[in-house]
Chimera marker file (.cmm) of the C-alpha trace (Angstrom):
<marker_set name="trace">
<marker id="1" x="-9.152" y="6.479" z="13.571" r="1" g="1" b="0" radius="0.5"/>
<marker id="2" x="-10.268" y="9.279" z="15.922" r="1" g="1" b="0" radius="0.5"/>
<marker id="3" x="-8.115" y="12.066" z="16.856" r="1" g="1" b="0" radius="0.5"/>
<marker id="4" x="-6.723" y="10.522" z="19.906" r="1" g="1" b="0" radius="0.5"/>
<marker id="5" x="-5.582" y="7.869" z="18.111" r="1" g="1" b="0" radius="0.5"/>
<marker id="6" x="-4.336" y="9.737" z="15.217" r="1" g="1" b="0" radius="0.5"/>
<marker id="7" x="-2.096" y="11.540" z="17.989" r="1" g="1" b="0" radius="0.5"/>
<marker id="8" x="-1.362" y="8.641" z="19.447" r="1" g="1" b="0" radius="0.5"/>
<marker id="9" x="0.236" y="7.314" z="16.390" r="1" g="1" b="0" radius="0.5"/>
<marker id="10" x="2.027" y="10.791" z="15.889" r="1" g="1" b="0" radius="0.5"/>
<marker id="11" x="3.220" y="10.878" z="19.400" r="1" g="1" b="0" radius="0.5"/>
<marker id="12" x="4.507" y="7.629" z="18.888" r="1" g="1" b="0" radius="0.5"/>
<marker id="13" x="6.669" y="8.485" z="15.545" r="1" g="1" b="0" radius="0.5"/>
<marker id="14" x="7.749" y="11.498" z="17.956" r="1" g="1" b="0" radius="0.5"/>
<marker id="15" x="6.086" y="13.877" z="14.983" r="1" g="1" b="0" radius="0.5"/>
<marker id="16" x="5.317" y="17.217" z="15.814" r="1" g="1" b="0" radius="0.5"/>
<marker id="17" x="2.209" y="18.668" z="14.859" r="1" g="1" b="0" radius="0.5"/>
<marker id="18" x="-0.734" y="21.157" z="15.883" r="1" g="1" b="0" radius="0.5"/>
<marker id="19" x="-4.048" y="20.712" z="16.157" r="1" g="1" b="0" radius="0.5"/>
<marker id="20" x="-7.200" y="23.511" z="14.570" r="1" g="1" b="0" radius="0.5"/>
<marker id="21" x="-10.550" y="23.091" z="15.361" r="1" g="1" b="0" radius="0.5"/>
<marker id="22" x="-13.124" y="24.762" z="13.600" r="1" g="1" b="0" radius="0.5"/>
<marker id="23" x="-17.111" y="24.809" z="13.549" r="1" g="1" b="0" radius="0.5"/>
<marker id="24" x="-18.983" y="21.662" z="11.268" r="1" g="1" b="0" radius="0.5"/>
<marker id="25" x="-17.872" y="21.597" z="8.094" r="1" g="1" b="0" radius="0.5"/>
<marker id="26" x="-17.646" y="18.902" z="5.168" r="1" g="1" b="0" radius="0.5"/>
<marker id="27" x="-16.153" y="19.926" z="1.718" r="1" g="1" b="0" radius="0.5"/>
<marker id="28" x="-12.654" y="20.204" z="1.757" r="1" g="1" b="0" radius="0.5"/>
<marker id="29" x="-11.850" y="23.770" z="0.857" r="1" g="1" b="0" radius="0.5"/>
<marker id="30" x="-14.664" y="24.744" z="3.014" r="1" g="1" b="0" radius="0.5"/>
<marker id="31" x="-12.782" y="23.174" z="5.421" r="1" g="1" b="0" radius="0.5"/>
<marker id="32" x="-9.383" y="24.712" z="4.193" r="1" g="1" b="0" radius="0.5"/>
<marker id="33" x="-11.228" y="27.989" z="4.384" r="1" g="1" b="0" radius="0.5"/>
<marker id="34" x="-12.263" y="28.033" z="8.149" r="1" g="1" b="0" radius="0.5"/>
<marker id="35" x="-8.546" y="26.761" z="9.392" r="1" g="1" b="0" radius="0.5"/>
<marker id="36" x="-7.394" y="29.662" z="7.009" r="1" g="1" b="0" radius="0.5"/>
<marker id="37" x="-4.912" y="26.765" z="5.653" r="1" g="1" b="0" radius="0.5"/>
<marker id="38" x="-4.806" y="27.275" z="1.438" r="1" g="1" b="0" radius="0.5"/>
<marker id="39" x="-6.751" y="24.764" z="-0.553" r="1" g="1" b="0" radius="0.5"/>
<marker id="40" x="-3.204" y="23.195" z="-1.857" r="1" g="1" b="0" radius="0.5"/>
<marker id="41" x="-1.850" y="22.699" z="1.254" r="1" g="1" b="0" radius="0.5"/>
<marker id="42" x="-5.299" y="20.959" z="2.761" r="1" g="1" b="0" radius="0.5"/>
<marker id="43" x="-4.981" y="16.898" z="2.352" r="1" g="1" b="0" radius="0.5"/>
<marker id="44" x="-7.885" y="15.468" z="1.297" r="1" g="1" b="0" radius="0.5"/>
<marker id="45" x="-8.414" y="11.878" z="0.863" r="1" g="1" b="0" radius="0.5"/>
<marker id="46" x="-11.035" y="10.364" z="-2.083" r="1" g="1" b="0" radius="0.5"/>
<marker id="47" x="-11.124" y="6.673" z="-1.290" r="1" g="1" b="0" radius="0.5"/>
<marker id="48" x="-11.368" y="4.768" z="-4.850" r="1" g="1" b="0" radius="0.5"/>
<marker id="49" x="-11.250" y="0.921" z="-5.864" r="1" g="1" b="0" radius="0.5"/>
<marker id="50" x="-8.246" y="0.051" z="-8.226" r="1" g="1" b="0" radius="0.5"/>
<marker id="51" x="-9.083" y="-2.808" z="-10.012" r="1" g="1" b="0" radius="0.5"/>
<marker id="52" x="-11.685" y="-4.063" z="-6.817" r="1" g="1" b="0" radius="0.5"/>
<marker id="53" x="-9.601" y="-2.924" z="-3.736" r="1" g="1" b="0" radius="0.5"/>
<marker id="54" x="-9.880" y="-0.065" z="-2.197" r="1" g="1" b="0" radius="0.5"/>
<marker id="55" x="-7.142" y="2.807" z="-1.917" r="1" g="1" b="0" radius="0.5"/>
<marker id="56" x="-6.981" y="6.071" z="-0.608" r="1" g="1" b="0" radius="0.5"/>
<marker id="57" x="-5.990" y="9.151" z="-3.059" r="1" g="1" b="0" radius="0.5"/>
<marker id="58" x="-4.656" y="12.113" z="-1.336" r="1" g="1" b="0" radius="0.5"/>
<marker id="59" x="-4.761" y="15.235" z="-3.383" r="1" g="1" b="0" radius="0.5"/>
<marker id="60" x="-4.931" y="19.055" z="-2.846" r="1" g="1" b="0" radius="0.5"/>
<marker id="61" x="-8.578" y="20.365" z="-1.757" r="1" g="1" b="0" radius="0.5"/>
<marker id="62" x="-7.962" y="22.849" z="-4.616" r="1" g="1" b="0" radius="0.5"/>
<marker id="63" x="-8.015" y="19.596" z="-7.267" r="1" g="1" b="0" radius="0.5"/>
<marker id="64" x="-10.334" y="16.769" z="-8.129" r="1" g="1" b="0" radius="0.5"/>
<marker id="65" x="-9.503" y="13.365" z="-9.077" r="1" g="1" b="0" radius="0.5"/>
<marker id="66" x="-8.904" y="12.286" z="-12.788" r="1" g="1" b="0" radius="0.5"/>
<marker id="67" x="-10.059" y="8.461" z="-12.215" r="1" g="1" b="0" radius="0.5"/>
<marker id="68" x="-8.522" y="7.904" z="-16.112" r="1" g="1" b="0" radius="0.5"/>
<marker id="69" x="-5.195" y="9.470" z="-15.393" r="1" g="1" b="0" radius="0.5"/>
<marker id="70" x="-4.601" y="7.813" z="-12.182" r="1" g="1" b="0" radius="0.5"/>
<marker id="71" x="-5.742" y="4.437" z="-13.587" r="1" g="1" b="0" radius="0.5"/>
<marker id="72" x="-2.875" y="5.227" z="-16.656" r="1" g="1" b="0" radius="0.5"/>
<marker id="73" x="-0.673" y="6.277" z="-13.376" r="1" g="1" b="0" radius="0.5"/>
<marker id="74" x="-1.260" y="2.746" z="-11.864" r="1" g="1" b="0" radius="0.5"/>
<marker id="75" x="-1.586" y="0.491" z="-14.541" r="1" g="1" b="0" radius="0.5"/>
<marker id="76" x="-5.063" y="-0.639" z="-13.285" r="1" g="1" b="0" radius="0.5"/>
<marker id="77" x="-7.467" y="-1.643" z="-15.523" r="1" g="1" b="0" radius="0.5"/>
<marker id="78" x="-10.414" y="0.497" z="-13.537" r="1" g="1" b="0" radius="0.5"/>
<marker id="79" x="-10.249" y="3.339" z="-10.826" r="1" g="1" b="0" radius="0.5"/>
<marker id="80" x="-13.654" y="4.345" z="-9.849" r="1" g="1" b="0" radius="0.5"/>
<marker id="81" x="-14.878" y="6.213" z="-6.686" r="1" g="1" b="0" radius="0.5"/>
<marker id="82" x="-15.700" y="3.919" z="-3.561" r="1" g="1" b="0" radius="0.5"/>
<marker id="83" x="-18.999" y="4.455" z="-2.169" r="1" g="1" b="0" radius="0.5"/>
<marker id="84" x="-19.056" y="4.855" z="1.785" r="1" g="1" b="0" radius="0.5"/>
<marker id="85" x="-20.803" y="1.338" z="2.444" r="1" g="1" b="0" radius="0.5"/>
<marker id="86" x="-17.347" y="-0.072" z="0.747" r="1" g="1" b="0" radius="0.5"/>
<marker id="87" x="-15.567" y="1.700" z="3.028" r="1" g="1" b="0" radius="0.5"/>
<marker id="88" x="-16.838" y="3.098" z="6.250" r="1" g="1" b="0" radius="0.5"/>
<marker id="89" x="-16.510" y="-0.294" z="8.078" r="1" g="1" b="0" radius="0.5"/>
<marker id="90" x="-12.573" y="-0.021" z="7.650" r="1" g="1" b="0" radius="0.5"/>
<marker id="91" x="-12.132" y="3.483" z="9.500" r="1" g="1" b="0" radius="0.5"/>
<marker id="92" x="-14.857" y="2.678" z="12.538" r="1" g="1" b="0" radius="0.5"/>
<marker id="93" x="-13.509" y="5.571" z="14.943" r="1" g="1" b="0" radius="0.5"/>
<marker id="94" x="-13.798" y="7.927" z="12.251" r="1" g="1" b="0" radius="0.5"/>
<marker id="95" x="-17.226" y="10.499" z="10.751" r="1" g="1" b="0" radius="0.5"/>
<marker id="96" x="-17.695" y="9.461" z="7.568" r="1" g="1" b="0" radius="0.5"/>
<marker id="97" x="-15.919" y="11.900" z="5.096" r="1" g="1" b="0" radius="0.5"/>
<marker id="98" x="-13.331" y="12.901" z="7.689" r="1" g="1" b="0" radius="0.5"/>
<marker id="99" x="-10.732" y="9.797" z="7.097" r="1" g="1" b="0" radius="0.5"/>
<marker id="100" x="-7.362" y="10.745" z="8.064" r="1" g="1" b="0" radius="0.5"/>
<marker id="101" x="-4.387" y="10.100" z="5.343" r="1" g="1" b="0" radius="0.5"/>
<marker id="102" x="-3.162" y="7.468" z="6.762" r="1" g="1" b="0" radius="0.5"/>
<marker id="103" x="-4.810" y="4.474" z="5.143" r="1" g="1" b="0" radius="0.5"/>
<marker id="104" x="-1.595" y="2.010" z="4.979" r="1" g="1" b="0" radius="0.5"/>
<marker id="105" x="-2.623" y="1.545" z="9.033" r="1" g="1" b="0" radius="0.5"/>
<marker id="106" x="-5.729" y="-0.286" z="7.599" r="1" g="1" b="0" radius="0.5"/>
<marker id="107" x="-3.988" y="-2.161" z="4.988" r="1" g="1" b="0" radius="0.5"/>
<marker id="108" x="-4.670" y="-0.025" z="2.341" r="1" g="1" b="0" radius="0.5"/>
<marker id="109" x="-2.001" y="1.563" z="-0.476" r="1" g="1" b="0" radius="0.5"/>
<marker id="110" x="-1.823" y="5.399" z="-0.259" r="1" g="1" b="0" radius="0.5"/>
<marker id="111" x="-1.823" y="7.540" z="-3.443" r="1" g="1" b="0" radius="0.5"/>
<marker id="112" x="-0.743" y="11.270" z="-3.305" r="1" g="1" b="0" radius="0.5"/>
<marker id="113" x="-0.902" y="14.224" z="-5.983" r="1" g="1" b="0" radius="0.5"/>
<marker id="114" x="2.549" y="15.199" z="-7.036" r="1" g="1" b="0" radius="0.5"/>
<marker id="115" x="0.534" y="18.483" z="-6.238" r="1" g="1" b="0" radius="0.5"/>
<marker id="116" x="0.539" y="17.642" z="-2.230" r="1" g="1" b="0" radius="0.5"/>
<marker id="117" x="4.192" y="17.320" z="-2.161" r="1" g="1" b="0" radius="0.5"/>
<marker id="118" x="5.652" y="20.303" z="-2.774" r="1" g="1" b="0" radius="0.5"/>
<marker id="119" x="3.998" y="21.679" z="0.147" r="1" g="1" b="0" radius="0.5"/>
<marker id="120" x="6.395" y="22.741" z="3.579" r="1" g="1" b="0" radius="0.5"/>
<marker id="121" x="2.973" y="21.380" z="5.835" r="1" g="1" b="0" radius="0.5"/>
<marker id="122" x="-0.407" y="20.090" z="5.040" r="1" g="1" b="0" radius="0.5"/>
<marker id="123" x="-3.275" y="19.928" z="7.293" r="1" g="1" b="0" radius="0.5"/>
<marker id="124" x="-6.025" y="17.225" z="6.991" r="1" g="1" b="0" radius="0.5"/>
<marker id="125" x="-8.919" y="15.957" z="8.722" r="1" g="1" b="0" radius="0.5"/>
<marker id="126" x="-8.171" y="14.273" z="12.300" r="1" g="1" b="0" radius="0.5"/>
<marker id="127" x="-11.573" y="11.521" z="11.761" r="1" g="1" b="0" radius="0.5"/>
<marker id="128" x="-14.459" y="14.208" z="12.834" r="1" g="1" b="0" radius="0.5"/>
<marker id="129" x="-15.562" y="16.897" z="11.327" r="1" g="1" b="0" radius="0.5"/>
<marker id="130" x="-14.193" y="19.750" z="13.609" r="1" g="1" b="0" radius="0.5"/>
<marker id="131" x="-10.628" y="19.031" z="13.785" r="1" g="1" b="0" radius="0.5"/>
<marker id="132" x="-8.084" y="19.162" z="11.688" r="1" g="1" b="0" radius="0.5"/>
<marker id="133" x="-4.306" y="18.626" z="11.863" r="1" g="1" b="0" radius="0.5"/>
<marker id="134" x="-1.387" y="19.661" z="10.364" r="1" g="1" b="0" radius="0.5"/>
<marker id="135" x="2.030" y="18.506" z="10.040" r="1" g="1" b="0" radius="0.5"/>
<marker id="136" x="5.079" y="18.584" z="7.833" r="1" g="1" b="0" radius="0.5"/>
<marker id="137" x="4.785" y="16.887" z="4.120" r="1" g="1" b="0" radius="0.5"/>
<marker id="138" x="8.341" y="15.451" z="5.195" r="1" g="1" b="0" radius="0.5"/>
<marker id="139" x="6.907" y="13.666" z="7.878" r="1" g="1" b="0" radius="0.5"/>
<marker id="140" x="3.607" y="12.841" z="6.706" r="1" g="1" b="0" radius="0.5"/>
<marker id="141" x="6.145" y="10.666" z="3.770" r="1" g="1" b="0" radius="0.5"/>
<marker id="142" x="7.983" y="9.434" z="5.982" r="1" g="1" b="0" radius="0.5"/>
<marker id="143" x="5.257" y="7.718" z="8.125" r="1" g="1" b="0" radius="0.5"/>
<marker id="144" x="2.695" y="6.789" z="5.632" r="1" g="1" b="0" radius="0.5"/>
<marker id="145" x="5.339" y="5.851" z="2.154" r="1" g="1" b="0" radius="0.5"/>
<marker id="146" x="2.799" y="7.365" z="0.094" r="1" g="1" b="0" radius="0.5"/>
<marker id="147" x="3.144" y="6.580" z="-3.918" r="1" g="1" b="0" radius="0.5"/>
<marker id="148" x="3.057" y="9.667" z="-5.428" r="1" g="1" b="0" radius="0.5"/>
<marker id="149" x="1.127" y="9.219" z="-8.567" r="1" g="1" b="0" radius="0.5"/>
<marker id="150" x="-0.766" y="11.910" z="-11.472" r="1" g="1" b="0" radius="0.5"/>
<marker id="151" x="-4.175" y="11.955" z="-9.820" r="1" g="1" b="0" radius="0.5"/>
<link id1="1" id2="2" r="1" g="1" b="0" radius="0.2"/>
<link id1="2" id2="3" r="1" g="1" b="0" radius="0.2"/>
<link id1="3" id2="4" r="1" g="1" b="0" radius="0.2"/>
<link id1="4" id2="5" r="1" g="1" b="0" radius="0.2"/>
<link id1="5" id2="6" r="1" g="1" b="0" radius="0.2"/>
<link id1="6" id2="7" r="1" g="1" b="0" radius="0.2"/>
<link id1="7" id2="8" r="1" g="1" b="0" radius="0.2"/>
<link id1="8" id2="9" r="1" g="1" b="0" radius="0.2"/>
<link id1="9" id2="10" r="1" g="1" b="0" radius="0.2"/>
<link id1="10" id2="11" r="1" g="1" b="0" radius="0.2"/>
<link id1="11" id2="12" r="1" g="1" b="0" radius="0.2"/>
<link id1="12" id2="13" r="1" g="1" b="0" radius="0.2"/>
<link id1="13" id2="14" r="1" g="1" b="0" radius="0.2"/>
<link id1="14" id2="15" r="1" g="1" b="0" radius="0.2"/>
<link id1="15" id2="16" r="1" g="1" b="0" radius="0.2"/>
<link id1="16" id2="17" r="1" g="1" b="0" radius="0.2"/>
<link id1="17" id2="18" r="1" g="1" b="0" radius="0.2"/>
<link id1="18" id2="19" r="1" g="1" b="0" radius="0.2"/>
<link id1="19" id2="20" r="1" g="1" b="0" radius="0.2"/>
<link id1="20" id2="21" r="1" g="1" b="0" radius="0.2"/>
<link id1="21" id2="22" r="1" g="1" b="0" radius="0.2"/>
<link id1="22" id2="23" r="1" g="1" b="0" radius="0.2"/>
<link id1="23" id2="24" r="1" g="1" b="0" radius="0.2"/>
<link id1="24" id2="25" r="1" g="1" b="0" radius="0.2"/>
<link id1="25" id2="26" r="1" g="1" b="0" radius="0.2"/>
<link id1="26" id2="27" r="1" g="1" b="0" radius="0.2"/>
<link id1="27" id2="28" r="1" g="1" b="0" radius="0.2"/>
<link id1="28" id2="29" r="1" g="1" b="0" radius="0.2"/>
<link id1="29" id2="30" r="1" g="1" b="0" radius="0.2"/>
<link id1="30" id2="31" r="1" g="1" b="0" radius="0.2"/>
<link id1="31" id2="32" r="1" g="1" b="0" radius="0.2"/>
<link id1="32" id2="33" r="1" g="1" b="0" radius="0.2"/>
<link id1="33" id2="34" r="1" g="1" b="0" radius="0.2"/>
<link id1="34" id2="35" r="1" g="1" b="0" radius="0.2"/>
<link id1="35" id2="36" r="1" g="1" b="0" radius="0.2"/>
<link id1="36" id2="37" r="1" g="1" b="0" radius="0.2"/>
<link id1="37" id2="38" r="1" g="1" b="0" radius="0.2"/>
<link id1="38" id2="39" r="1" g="1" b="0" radius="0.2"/>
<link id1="39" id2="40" r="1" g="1" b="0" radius="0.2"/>
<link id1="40" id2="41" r="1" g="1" b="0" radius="0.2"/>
<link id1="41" id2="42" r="1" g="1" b="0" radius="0.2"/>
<link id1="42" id2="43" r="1" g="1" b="0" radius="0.2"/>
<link id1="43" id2="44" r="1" g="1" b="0" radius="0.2"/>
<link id1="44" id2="45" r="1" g="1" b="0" radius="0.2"/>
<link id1="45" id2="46" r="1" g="1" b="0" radius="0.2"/>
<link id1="46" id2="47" r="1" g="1" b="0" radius="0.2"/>
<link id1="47" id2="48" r="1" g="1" b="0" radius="0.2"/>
<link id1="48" id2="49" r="1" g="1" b="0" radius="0.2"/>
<link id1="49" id2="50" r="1" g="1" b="0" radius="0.2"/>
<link id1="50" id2="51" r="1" g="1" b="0" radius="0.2"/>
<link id1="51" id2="52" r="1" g="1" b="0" radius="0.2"/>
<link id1="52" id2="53" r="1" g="1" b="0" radius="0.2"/>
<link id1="53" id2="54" r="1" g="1" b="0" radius="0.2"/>
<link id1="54" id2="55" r="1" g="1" b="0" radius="0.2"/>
<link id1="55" id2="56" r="1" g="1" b="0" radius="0.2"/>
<link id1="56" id2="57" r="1" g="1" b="0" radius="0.2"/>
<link id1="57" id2="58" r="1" g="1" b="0" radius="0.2"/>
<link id1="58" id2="59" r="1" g="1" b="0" radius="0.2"/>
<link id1="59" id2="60" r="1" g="1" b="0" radius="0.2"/>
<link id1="60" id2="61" r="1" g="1" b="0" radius="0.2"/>
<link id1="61" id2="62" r="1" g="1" b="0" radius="0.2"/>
<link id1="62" id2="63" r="1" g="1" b="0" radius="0.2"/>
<link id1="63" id2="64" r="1" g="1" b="0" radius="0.2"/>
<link id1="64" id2="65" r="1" g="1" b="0" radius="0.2"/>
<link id1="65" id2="66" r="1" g="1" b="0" radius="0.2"/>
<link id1="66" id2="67" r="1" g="1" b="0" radius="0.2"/>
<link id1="67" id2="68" r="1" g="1" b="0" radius="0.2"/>
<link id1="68" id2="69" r="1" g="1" b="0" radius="0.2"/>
<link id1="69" id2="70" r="1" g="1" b="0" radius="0.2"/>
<link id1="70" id2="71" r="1" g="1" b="0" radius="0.2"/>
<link id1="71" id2="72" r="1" g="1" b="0" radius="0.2"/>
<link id1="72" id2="73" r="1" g="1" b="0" radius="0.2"/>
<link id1="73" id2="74" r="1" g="1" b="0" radius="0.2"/>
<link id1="74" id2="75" r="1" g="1" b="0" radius="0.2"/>
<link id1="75" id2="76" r="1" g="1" b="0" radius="0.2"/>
<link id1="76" id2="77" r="1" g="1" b="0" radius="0.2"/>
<link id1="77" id2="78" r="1" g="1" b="0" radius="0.2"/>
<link id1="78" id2="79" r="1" g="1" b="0" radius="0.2"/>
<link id1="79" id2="80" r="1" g="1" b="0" radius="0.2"/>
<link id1="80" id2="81" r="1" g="1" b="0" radius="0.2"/>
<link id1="81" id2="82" r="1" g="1" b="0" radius="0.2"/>
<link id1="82" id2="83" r="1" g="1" b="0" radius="0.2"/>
<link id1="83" id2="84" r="1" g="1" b="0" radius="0.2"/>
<link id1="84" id2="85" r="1" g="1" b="0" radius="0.2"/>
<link id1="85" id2="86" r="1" g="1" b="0" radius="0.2"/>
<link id1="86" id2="87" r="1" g="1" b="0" radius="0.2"/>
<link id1="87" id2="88" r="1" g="1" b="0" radius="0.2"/>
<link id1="88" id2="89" r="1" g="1" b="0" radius="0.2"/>
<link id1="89" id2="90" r="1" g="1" b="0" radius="0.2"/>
<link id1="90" id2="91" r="1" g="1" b="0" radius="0.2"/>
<link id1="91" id2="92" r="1" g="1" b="0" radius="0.2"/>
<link id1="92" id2="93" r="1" g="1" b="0" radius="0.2"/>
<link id1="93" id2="94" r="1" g="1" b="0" radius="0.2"/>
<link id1="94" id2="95" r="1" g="1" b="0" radius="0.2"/>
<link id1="95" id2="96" r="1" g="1" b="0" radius="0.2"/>
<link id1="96" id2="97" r="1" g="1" b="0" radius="0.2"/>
<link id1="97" id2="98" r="1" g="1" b="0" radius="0.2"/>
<link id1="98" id2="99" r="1" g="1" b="0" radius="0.2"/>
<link id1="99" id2="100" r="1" g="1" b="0" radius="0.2"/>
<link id1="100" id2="101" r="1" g="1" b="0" radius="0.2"/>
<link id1="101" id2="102" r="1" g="1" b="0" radius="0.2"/>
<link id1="102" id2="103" r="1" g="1" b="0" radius="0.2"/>
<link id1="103" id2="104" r="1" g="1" b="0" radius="0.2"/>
<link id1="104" id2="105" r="1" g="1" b="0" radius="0.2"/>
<link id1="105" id2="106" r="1" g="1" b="0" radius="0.2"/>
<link id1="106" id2="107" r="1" g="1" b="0" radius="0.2"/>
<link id1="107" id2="108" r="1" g="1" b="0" radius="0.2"/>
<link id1="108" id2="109" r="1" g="1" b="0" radius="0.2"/>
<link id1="109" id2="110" r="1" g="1" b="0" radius="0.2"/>
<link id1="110" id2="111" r="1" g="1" b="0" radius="0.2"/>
<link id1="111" id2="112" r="1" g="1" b="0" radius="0.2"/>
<link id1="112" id2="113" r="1" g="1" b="0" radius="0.2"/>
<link id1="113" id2="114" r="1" g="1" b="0" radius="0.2"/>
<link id1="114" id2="115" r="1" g="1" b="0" radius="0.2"/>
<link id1="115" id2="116" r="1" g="1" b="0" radius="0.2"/>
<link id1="116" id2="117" r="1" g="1" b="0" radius="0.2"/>
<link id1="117" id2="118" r="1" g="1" b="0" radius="0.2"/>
<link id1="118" id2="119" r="1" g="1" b="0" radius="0.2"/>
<link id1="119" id2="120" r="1" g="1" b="0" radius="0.2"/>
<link id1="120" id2="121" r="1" g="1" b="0" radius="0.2"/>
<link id1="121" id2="122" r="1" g="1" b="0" radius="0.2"/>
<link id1="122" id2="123" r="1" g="1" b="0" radius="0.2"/>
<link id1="123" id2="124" r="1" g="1" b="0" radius="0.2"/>
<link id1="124" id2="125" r="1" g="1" b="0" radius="0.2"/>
<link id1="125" id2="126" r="1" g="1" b="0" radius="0.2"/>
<link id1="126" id2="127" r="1" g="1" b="0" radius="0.2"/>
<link id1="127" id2="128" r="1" g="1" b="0" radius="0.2"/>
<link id1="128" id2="129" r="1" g="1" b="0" radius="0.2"/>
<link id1="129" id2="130" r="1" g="1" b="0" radius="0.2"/>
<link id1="130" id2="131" r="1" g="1" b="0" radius="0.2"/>
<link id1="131" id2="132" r="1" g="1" b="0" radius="0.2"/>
<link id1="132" id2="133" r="1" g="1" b="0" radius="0.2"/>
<link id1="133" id2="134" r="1" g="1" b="0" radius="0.2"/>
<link id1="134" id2="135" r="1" g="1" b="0" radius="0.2"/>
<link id1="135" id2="136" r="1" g="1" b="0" radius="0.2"/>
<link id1="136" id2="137" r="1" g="1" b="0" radius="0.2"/>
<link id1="137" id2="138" r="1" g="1" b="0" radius="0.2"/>
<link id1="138" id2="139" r="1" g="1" b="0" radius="0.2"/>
<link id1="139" id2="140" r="1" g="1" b="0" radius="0.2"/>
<link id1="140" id2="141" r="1" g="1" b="0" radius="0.2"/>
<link id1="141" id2="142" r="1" g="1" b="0" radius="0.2"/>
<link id1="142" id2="143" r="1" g="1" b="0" radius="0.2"/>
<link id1="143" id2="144" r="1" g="1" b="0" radius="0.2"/>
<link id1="144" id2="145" r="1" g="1" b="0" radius="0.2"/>
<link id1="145" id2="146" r="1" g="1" b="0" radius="0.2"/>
<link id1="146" id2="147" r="1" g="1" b="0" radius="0.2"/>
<link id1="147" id2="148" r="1" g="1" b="0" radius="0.2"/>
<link id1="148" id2="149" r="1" g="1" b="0" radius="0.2"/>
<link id1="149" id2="150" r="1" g="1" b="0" radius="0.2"/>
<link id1="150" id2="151" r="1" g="1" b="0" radius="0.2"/>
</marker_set>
């Protein structure tokens, strides 16, 4: 999902939003840090496989993913990170790395950090690796029905 399309789909919902670019960048919080947005309020998204399928978990840029806790969260058997040939194929408008929340447009359950929601706005990356967006938790909820799990 490129960032057209990712305001596109915004537009649509009639969400407001606003848009920072920023020079190449690739880790989260180095990310965070060149929007000047704090690492808790930055989205990022770890795709995993629960039990096979994949998922995306959506967690502060500040944190890192417990794969044991969230499999406890989940009741899977096995949560382990995807690797990008799993996944890459399923976001084809989007730079590797740079996957926008919104993973329940490709069929795919959405897990978020009970750490993410008590944020007023979170930003995330818009599918490159030089824009990000930033919106309201409330509506970021509302759109994508995220289940917020311990990550």
């Amino acid at each position: 999902m490129s960032m057209e399309r990712v305001k596109q789909y915004l537009d649509d919902q009639n969400v407001r939003y606003s848009i920072l670019q920023h020079s190449p960048a690739y880790t989260a919080q180095e990310i965070a840090e060149s929007v000047h947005v704090t690492g808790r309020h930055f989205a990022k998204c770890v795709m995993v496989k629960i039990d096979g399928r994949l998922a995306q978990a959506v967690l502060p840029a500040s944190d890192r993913v417990d794969l044991q806790q969230m499999a406890r969260s989940v009741g899977a058997t096995s949560v382990e990170l995807a690797e990008e040939d799993e996944f890459k194929d399923s976001f084809p408008d989007c730079e590797v790395g740079a996957m926008p929340p919104f993973g329940h447009l490709f069929g795919m359950e959405v897990f978020v950090s009970p750490h993410l929601t008590a944020a007023d706005r979170i930003a995330f990356n818009a599918g490159n690796h030089t824009g990000v967006m930033q919106l309201s938790y409330g509506d970021f909820e509302r759109l994508v029905n995220p289940i917020e799990v311990a990550l």
